[in-house]
VOGU-3710 file (C-alpha; in Angstrom, 3 decimals, decimal comma):
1> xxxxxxxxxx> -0,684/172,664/56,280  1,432/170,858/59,053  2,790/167,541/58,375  2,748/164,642/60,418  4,482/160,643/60,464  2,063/158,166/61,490  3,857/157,001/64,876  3,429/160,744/65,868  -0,130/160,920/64,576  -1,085/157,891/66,464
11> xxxxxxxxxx> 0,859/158,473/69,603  -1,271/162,342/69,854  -4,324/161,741/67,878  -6,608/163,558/70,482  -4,301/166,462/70,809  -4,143/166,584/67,274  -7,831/166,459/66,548  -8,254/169,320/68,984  -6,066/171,349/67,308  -7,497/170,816/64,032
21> xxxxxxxxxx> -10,913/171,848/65,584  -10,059/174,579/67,204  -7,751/176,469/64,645  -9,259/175,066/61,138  -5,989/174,370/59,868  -5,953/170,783/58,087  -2,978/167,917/59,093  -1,249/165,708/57,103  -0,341/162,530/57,666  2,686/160,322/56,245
31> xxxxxxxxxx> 3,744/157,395/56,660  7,660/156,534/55,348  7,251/160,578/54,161  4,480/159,406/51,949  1,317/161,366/52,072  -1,648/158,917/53,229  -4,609/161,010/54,829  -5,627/164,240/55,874  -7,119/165,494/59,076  -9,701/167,961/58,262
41> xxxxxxxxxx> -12,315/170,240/60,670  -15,648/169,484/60,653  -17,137/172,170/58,611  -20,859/173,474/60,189  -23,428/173,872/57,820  -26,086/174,688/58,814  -27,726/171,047/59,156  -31,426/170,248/59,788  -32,458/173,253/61,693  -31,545/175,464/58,660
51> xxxxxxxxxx> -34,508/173,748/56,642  -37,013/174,338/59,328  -35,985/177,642/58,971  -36,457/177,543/55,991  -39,619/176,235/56,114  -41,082/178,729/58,762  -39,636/181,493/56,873  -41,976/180,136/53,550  -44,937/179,277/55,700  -44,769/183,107/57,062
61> xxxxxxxxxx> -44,465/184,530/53,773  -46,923/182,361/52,104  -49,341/182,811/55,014  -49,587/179,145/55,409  -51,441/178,538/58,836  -51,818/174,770/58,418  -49,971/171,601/58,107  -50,321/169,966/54,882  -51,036/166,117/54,706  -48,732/163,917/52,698
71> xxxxxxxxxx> -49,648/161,208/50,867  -49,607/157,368/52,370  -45,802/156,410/50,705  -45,260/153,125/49,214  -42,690/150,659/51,207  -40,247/149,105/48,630  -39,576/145,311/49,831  -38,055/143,733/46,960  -35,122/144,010/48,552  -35,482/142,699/52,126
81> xxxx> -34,356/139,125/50,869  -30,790/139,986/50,470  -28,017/139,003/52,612  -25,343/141,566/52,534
//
């Protein structure tokens, strides 16, 4: 993993994002030699799209031709009064 000061990391943070993106490799960065964050890629999982997938996949197995209707859901508003 490549190791970077602060300064540096904050003078080429867009060159050193790309990097990370594009090789998967993971950056340190220091400050005063001290280890204080790490840059990591974004990994891809998959996301939303893999559950409808999913979900087609089971449907076309299960020979499900129609959409099932969920239940009315109940709206929680106990807390709407707090300031945060």
């Amino acid at each position: 993993m490549k190791t970077i000061g602060m300064f540096e990391a904050k003078a080429k943070l867009s060159e050193i994002c790309q990097r990370v993106a594009s090789t998967g490799e993971p950056v340190l960065v220091t400050r005063r030699g001290v280890p204080l964050v790490r840059i990591d890629p974004v990994e891809e999982k998959g996301g939303a799209s893999e559950v409808w997938e999913a979900a087609a996949e089971y449907r076309k197995a299960h020979r499900i031709t129609e959409d099932l209707e969920l239940p009315p859901r109940e709206i929680d508003t106990s807390d709407q009064d707090l300031d945060l």
